[in-house]
Structure formats: C-alpha cells, structure tokens
C-alpha positions as CSV (number, residue, x, y, z in Angstrom):
1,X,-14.2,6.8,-2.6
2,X,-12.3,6.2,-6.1
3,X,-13.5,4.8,-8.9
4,X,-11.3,3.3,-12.1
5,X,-12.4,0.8,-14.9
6,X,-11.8,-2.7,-13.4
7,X,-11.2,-1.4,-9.7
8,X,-13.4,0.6,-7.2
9,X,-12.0,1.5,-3.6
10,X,-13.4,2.6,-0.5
11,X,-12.1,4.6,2.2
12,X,-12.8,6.4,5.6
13,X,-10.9,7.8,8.2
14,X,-6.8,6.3,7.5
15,X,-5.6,3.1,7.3
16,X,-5.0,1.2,10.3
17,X,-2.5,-0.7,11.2
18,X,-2.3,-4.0,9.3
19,X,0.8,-5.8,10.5
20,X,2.3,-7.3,14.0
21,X,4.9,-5.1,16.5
22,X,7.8,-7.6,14.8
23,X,6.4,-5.3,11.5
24,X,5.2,-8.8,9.9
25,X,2.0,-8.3,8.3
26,X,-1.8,-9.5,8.9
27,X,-3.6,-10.7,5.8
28,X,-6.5,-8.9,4.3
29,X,-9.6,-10.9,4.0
30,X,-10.2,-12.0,0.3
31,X,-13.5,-12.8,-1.4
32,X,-14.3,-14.4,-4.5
33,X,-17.0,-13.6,-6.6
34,X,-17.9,-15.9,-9.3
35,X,-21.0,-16.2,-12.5
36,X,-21.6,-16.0,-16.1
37,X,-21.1,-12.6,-17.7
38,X,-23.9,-9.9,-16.6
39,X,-25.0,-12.6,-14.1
40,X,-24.9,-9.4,-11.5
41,X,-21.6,-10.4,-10.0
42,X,-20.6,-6.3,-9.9
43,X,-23.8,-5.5,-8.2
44,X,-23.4,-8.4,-5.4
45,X,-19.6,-7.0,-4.9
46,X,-20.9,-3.3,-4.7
47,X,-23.7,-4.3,-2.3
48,X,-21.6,-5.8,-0.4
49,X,-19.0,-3.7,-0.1
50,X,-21.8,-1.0,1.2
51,X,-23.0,-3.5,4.0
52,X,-19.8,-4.4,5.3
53,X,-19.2,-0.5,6.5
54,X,-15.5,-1.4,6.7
55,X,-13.3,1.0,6.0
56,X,-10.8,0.3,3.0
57,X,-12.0,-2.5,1.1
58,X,-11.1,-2.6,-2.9
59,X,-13.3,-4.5,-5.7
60,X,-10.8,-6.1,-8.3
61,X,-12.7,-6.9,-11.7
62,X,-11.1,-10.2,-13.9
63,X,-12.2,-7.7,-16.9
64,X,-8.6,-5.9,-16.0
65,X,-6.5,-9.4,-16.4
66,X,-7.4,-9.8,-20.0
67,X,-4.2,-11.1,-22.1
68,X,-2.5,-8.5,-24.3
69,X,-3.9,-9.9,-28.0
70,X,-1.1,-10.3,-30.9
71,X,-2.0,-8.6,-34.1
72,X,-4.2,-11.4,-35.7
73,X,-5.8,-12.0,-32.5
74,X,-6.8,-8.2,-32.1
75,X,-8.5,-8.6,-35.9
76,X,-10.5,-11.1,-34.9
77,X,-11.6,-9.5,-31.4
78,X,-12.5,-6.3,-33.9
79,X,-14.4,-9.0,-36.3
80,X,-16.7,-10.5,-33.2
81,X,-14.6,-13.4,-34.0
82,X,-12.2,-13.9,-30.2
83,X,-13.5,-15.9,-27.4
84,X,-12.8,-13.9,-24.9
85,X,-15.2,-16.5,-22.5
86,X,-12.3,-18.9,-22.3
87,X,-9.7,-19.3,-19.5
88,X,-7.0,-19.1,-22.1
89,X,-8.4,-15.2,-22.4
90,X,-7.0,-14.3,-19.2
91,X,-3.5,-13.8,-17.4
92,X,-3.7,-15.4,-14.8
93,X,-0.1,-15.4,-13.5
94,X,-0.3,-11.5,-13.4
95,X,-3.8,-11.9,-11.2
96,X,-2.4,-14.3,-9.2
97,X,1.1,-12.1,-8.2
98,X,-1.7,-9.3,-7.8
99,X,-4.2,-10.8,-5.6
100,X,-1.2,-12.2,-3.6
101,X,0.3,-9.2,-3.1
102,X,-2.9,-7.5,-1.9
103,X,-3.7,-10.3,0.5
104,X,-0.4,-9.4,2.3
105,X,-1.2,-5.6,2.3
106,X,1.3,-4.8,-0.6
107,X,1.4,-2.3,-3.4
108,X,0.2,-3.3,-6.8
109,X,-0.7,-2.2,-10.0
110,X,-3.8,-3.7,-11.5
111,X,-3.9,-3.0,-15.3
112,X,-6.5,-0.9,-17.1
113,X,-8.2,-3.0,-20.4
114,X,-10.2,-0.8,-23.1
115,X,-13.0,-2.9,-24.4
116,X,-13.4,-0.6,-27.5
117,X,-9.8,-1.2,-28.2
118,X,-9.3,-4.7,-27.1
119,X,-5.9,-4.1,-25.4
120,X,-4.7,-2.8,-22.0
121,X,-3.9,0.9,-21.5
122,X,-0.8,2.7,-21.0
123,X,-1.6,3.7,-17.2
124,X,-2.8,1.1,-14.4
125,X,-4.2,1.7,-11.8
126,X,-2.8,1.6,-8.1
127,X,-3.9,-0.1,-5.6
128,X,-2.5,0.0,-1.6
129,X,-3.3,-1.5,1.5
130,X,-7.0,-3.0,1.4
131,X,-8.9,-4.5,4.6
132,X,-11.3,-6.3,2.9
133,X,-10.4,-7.5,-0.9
134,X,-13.5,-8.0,-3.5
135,X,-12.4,-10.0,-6.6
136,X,-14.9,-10.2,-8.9
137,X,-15.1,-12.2,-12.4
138,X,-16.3,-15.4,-14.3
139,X,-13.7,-17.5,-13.9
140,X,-12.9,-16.0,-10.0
141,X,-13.2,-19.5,-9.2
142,X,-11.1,-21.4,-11.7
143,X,-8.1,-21.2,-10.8
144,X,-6.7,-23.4,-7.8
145,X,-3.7,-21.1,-6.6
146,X,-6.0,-18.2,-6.6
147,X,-8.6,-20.0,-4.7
148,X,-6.4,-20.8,-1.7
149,X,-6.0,-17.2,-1.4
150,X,-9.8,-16.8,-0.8
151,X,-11.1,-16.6,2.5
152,X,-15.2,-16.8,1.1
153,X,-15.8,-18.2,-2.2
154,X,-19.4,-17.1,-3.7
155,X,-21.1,-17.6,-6.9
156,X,-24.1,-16.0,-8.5
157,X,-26.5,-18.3,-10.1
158,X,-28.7,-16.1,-12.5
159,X,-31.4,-17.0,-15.3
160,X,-29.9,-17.2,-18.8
161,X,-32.6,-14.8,-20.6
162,X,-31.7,-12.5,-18.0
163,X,-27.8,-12.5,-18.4
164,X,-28.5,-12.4,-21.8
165,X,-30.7,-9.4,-22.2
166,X,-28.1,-7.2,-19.7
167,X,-24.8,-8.3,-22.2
168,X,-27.0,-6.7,-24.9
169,X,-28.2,-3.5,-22.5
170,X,-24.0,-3.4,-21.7
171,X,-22.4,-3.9,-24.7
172,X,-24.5,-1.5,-26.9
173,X,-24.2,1.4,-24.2
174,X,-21.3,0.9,-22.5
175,X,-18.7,-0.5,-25.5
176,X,-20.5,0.6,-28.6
177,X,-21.2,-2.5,-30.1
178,X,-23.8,-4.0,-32.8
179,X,-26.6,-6.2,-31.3
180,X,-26.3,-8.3,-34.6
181,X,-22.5,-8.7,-33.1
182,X,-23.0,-9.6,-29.5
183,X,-25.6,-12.2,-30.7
184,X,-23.1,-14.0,-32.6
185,X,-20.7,-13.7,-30.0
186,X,-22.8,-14.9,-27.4
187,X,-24.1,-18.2,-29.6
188,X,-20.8,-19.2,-30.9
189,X,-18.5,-17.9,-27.4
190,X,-20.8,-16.8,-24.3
191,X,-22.9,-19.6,-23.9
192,X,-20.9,-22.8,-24.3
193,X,-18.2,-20.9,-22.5
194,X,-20.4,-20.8,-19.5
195,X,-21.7,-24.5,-19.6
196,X,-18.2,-25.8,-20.4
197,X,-16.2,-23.6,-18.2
198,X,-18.1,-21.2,-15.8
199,X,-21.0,-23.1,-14.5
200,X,-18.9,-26.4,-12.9
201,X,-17.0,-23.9,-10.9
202,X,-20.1,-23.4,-8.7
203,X,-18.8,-26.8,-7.2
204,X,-16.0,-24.5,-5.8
205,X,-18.1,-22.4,-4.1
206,X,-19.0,-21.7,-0.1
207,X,-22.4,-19.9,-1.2
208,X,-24.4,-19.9,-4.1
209,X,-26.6,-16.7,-4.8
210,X,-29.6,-17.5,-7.0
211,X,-31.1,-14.3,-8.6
212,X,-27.9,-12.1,-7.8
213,X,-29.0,-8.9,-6.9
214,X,-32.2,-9.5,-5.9
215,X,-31.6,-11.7,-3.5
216,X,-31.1,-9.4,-0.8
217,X,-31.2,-12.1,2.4
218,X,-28.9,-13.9,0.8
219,X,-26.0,-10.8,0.5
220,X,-27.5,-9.7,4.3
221,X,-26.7,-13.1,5.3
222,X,-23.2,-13.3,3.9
223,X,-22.4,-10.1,5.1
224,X,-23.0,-10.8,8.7
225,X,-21.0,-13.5,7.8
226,X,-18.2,-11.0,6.8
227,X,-18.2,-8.4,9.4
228,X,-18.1,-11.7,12.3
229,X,-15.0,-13.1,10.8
230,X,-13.5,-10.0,10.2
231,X,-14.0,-8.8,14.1
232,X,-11.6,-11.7,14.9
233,X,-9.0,-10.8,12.1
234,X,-6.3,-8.6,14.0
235,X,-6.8,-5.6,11.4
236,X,-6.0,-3.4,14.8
237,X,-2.9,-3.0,17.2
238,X,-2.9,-1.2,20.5
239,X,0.2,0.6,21.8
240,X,1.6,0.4,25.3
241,X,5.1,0.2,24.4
242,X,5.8,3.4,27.3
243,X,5.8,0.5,30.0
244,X,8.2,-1.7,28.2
245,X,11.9,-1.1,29.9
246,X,14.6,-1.7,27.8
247,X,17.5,-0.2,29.6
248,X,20.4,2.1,28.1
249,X,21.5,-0.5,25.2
250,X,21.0,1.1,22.1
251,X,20.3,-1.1,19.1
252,X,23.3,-1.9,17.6
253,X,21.4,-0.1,13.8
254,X,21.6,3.2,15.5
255,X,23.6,5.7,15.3
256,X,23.1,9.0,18.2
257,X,25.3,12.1,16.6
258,X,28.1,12.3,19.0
259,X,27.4,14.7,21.9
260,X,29.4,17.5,21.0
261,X,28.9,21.7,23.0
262,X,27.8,22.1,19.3
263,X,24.6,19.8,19.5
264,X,23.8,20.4,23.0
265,X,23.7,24.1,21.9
266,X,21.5,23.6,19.7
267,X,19.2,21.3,21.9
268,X,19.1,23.8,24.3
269,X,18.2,26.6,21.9
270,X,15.3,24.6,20.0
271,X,14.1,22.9,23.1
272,X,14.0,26.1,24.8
273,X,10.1,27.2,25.4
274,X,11.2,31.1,25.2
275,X,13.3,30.8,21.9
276,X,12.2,33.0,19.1
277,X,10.4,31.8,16.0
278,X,12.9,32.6,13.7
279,X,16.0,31.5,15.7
280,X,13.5,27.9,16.4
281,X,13.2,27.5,12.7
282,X,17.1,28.5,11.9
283,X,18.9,26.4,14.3
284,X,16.4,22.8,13.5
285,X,17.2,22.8,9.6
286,X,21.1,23.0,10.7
287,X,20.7,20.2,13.1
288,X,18.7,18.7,10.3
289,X,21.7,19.4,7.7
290,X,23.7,16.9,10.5
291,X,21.7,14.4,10.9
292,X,21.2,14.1,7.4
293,X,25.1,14.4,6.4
294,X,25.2,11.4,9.0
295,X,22.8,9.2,7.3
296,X,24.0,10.0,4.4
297,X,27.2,8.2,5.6
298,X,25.6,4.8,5.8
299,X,24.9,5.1,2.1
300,X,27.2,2.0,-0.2
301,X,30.0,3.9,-1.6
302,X,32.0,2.4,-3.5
303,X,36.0,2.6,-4.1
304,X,36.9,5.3,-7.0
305,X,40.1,7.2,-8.0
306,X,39.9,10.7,-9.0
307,X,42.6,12.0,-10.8
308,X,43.2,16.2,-9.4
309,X,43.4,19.3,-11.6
310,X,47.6,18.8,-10.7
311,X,47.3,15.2,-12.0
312,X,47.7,13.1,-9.2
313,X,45.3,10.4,-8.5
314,X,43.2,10.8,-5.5
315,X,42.1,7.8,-4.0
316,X,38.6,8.2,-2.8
317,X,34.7,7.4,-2.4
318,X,31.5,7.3,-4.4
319,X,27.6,6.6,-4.6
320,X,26.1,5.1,-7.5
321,X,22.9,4.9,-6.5
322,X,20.1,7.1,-6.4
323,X,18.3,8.7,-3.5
324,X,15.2,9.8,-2.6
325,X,13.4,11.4,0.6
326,X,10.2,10.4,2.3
327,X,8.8,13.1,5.0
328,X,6.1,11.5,7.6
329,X,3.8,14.3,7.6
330,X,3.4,16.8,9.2
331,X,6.6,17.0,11.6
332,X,8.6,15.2,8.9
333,X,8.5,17.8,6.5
334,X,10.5,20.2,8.9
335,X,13.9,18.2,7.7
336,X,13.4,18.8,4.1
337,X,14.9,22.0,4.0
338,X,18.2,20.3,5.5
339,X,17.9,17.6,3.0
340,X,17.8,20.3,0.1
341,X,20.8,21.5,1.2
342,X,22.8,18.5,1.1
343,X,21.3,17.2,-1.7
344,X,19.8,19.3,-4.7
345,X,16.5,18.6,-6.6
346,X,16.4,15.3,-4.4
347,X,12.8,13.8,-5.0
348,X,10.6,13.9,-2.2
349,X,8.0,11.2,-1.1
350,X,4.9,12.2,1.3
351,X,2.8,9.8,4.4
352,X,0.5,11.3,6.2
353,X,0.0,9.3,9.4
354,X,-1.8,10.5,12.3
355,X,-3.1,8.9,15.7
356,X,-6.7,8.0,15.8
357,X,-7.5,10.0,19.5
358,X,-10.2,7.5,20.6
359,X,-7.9,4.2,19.6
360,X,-4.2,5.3,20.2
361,X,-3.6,3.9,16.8
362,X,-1.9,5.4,14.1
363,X,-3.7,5.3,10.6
364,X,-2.3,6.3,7.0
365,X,-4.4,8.8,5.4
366,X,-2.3,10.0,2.6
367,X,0.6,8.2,0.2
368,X,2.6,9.8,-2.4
369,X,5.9,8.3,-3.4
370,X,8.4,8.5,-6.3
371,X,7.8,6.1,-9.2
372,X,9.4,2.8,-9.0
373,X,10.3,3.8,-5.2
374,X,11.9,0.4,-4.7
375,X,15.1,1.6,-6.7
376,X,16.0,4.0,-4.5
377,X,17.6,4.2,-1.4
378,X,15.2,6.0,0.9
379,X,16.0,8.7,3.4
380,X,12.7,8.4,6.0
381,X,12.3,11.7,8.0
382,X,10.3,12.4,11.0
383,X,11.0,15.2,14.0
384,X,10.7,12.4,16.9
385,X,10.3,8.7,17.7
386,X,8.0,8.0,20.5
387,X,6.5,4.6,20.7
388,X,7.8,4.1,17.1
389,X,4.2,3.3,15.8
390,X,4.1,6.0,13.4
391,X,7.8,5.5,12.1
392,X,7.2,1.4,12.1
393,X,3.9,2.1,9.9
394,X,6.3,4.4,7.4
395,X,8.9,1.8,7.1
396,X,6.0,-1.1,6.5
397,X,4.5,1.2,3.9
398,X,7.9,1.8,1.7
399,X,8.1,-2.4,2.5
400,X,4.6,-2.6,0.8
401,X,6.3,-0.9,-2.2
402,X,9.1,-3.8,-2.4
403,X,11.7,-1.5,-1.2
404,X,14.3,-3.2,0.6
405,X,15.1,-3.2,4.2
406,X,18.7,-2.0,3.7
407,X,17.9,0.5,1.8
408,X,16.0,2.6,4.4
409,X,17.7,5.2,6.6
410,X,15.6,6.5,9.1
411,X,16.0,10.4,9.9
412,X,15.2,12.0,13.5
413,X,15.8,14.6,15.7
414,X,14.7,13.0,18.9
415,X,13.7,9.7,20.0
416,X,12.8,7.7,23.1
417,X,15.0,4.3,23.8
418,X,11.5,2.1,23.4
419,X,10.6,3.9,20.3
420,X,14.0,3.0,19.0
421,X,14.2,-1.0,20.2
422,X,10.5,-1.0,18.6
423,X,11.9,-0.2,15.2
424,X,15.4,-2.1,15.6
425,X,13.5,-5.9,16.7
426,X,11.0,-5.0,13.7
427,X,13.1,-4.1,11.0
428,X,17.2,-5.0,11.9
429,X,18.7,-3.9,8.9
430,X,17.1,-0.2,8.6
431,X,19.7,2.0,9.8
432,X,18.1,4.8,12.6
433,X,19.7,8.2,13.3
434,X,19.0,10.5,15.7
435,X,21.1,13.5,16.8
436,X,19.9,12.0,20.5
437,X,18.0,9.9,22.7
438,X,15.7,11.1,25.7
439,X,15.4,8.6,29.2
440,X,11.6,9.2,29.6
441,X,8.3,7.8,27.5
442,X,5.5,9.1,29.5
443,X,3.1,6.1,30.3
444,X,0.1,8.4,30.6
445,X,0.8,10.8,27.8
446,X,3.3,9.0,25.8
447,X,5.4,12.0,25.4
448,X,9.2,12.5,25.4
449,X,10.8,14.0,28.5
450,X,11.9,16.0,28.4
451,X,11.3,16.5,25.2
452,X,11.0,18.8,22.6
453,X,7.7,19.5,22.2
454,X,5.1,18.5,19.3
455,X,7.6,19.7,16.7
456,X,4.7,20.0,13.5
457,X,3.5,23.1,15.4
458,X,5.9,24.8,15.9
C-alpha cells in the first residue's frame, strides 16, 4: 500500500495482465464519486476500495486538480477571500487527460496541491497501471467528457450540519486554519457553491448514498455490484501460445545474428550443463556484447562528415539520440554488463515480471524507469523469449509510458519462433534480436528445447 496527498494505491501480488495478445489494451473500470465537501466521499472511496479485495485499485482526489492561482488570486485564497467551491477552481483538462490515460492502463502524473500554500508542489505523484480507478471529488460528476469515462457514477447525500461541523474538525487540524475563517468561507463560498453547483449533479448519478459512511448496506450493495462487473472485465489472459505452429518464417522485425563457428561456439559452451561457472558467466556477457552491437545497428543514424587528423573528410554515420537500457528482471539483468561495455554510463531501467504458478500469467511487481523514458530510444533486455508473455508485458509497459513503438529494440539471447511471431503481430515496428532461434516450445512445460536453461540462475 502507498499513500500520497490526493492519491492512495493498493496493491497485492503483481500486476496482471491488462491488455489483449494483439498488445491492445483492456480498460480499467472507473468510478465516480461525488458530494459537498466533508460529505464523507473519501471514506465511501476507502471503504470501498477495502471491500472490493481487488488487487491494484488507485483513489484519485479532485483536491490534486486545483488550478495554479496568479499572484492576486493567491492573496485572496491567503485572505479567506477565493472560491475555491466553483468549477472554474479546477483544471479540468489536466483531469480529464489523466483519468483518460488511467482508464487505458497508462502512466500518469497526478499533481500534488498544498492547502497551506494554495499552489501545487514541485513533485507529483506517479501513478501506473490501476485495475479498478476511484476518483473522488465534488464536482466528480460535472463534467460531461469525464463522465463518459465512468463506468459507476455515485453520489453521497450527507446532512448539512454534519458536512459542516467535519470542514471545521478538517480545516483547523489538518490545514491550520481559523474557525472565524472557514465560517466566512463556508457562508459566502461553501454553501451556495453546493446548492448552485454540486447538489444538481446528483441527477448524474447511478446511486445515491444518504448518510455516507454510515450507510454500510448501501456501500455492501454497490460493492457486490463492483466485484460482478468486474469478473466479466477481461483483467486476465491465459497463455497457450506452445500449441500455436507458425512454421520457419521469421517475422520480417527480426533480426537472428548470423550463424557463424563463433556463435555456435559459444552456444555450445553456455548451453553446455558441465561448463564452469566462471567460463558460463565470461562467454554470455560476450555474446551479450553482439547482440547488443547488433541492435545497436537498427539505431537512426544520420549522415555526418568527419574531417581526419590528416585533413581529409571522412564521410560517415552518427546517432543523435539518446539511449537508455531496460533489463526484465531477473534474467534480463545478465546483459547489462555487455551493454556497459558498448555503451558507458548508459542509464538503466528495471521490470520485475514473474509468472503467477497457479495462473500461468505473468504479473509486474516492480517498475523503475529513467525520467521522461519516452525520449529515449530503449534497448529492452531479457535472456530468452518463450511464449513472449513476459517480453509483450515489458513492451506494453514502456508503451504505458508514451514511448514509441520504433523506438524499442528488443534484446535476447534465445527465443522460440511462437514467442517471436507473439511479439512481431502485437507490436510490428519494435525491432527483435536474438543471437538465435530454437524449433521446440514445450506444450507441457513451456520451455525452450533445447534450450538453455532458466538463465536468472545461473
């Protein structure tokens, strides 16, 4: 579980996955949660968040999408004097691009608003890959666009006195204010906010919960509710992609080192169950070096003349870009030592995906990648391709983070040909190479034959 200001995610076991075998994705299922300020629209979100049981589901406050405030606006807001209970308050373009994003499983950044300040902070908050998506706030049912995107629309319906007397509890504890303050704010912004703009938006709403919290039938109900649509939601994907025969046509995106005594020498050593440890490790990072020396071949280089320490002009290559690595943990990391060597203090991303042993499925338990990811061009390492449902998940993820298709060069050792065609019909323009390519996909254990063994242990 993480908690930030504005955001709270849950979590258990990895993220399944959440897209199609063409690598398209499956929507996340969106509700809306709606009510005057300290109506209890928090606690309903939290509540249900616990009841689903679902793993990764987010709760996205409206608190975060406040407007940035120009210099006499911020006065005012310091003077009592802003509505802030107004639709005008809010950004609602930035919400909408981040809820949309979200629904499709992509990478946002949801910004981070100081109440004692009355601005947004430096740092956001970022948020990846939710099942289930809680957006909470009082106008979470204003706008139209942002309604579309909603999949349950609910609003809590809770006594005046009462909403009043928790602003007060709030705003004295939580953002430091003066009761004399919050009662002028409330008379003269709160309250004819809410009858002019907040209230008609129950109109909008699937279900109305009176008494917010309290009402505990009501959230049981709408949680059942939940947890039945969400079993027919294809959140889940099943792999049986050994059976599948596609033949000896390779994809016409990948690239097999050519089969030189070189690289079969080195298969055979690595592949070899008696080869020592040392002469193992030794012989993979310089078939690594290769296959990353290949890939690195497929990079945009431009045309550039060079002029030579005799003066003459050499007519040549060059990349202007900038690249980064991404190892699929654990076997992945085996090829940064190769990519090291070919290219120094290159910045390196991390996914940690694993198969869940009772499902078959992979899940993502663990994302770290550069800043700004989507400007680079990505080198995407991994010791084998099997099925491809681990490699397809990787690519989906550094999709998530708006990085281009082209730029992606995938990066392995081994692979099996349905692994490859798996990868190749999902995403055509990623560019696969693999130093070669095994006949076999074992229907019963889904391993390579022959193979080269689970690579991360070694």
């Amino acid at each position: 579980m993480s908690i930030e200001k504005g955001t709270l995610t849950i979590s258990s076991a990895g993220r399944s996955p959440w897209y199609n075998t063409d690598g398209s994705n499956t929507e996340s299922y969106l509700i809306g949660i709606a009510g005057g300020s300290a109506s209890g629209k928090t606690s309903v979100a939290e509540r249900i968040l616990k009841n689903l049981n679902v793993p990764w589901v987010v709760i996205i406050s409206m608190d975060s999408f406040y407007n940035i405030l120009s210099p006499e606006d911020s006065k005012l807001a310091h003077a009592n004097n802003f509505d802030f209970d107004v639709p005008a308050a809010f950004d609602f373009e930035t919400l909408f691009d981040c809820l949309t994003k979200l629904k499709q499983g992509k990478s946002v950044e949801i910004p981070i608003y100081n109440f004692n300040t009355h601005s947004r902070e430096n740092r956001t908050k970022t948020v990846y890959g939710a099942n289930v998506i809680i957006f909470e706030g009082i106008f979470a049912l204003y706008d139209k666009r942002i309604m579309e995107l909603m999949d349950l629309k609910i609003f809590v319906d809770t006594d005046a006195d009462i909403r009043l007397a928790r602003r007060l509890k709030r705003d004295i504890a939580e953002r430091g204010r003066e009761l004399e303050g919050i009662l002028q704010q409330y008379t003269r912004f709160v309250k004819p906010s809410y009858d002019d703009f907040v209230q008609p938006t129950v109109k909008n709403a699937d279900v109305i919960i009176p008494r917010g919290l309290e009402n505990a039938v009501a959230i049981d109900l709408i949680t059942k509710h939940v947890q039945k649509q969400l079993q027919d939601l294809p959140l889940k994907h099943r792999w049986s992609l050994a059976k599948m025969d596609y033949g000896n046509v390779l994809p016409p995106n990948v690239t097999v080192l050519k089969e030189t005594n070189q690289i079969k020498g080195i298969h055979t050593i690595i592949r070899d169950v008696n080869t020592p440890r040392d002469d193992f490790i030794f012989y993979s990072e310089r078939l690594s070096t290769l296959i990353i020396e290949t890939g690195l071949s497929h990079l945009p280089f431009q045309d550039e003349t060079a002029i030579t320490p005799v003066g003459h002009e050499y007519k040549g290559k060059a990349f202007k870009g900038t690249i980064c690595g991404v190892s699929i943990l654990r076997a992945g990391s085996t090829m940064e030592t190769g990519l090291m060597r070919v290219l120094q203090d290159v910045k390196i991303g991390k996914l940690l995906i694993q198969t869940d042993p009772r499902s078959g499925e992979p899940q993502l338990h663990y994302c770290k990648l550069p800043a700004n990811v989507n400007k680079y061009n990505i080198l995407l390492m991994d010791a084998t391709v099997g099925t491809g449902a681990a490699s397809l998940m990787a690519i989906r993820v550094l999709r998530d983070h708006d990085v281009p298709e082209e730029n992606i060069i995938f990066l392995t050792f081994l692979a099996a040909s349905a692994g490859l065609h798996v990868l190749a019909n999902a995403f055509p323009k990623v560019k696969i190479v693999t130093s070669m390519v095994d006949p076999v996909l074992s229907p019963e254990t889904l391993w390579i034959e022959p193979g080269i063994g689970n690579f991360g242990e070694d």
